[in-house]
N, C-alpha and C positions, 0 to 999 in steps of 0.2 A: 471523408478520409478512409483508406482502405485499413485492413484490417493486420496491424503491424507483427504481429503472430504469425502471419503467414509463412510459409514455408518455398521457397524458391529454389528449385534446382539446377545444379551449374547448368545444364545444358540449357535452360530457360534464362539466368542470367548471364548466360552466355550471348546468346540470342536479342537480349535488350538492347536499346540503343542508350548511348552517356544519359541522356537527357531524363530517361525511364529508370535508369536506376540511380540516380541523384534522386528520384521521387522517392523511389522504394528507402532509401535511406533519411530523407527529409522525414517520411511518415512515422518510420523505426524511433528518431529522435524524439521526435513530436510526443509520440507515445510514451518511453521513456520518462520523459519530463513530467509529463502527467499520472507518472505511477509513482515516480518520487514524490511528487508533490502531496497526491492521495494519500503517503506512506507517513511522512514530515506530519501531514494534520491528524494522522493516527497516535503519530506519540501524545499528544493535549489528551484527547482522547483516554485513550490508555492510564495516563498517570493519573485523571481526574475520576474515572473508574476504581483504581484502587485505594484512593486519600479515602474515596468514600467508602468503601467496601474497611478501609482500616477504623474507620469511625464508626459504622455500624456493629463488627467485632468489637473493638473496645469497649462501647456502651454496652456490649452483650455481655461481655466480660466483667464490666463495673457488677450490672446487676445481679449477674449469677454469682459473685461474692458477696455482697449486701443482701440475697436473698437466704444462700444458705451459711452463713457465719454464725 
């Protein structure tokens, strides 16, 4: 798959023929899809990064009141 970042100028897709830029935009989707997709398993990700990061504070929190009380 070519590389859907690419940059093409009018005179070049001008120049294409139907069939070459139905690809160039076939590819563009394609890509897309898979940045969403990439993005959607980031949120899991993400939230289970911070549950944990809030549980770690907490328990630091518990004990640094039971320590100096």
């Amino acid at each position: 798959m070519s590389n859907a970042r690419m940059i093409v100028s009018k005179e070049r897709w001008d120049g294409l023929e139907e069939k070459e830029r139905s690809w160039f935009v076939y590819d563009t989707m394609i890509s897309i899809d898979k940045r969403l997709t990439s993005l959607e398993k980031a949120k899991i990700i993400d939230k289970s990064l911070s549950f944990m990061g809030g549980v770690v504070g907490g328990a630091a929190a518990f004990l640094g009141i039971k320590i100096w009380s």
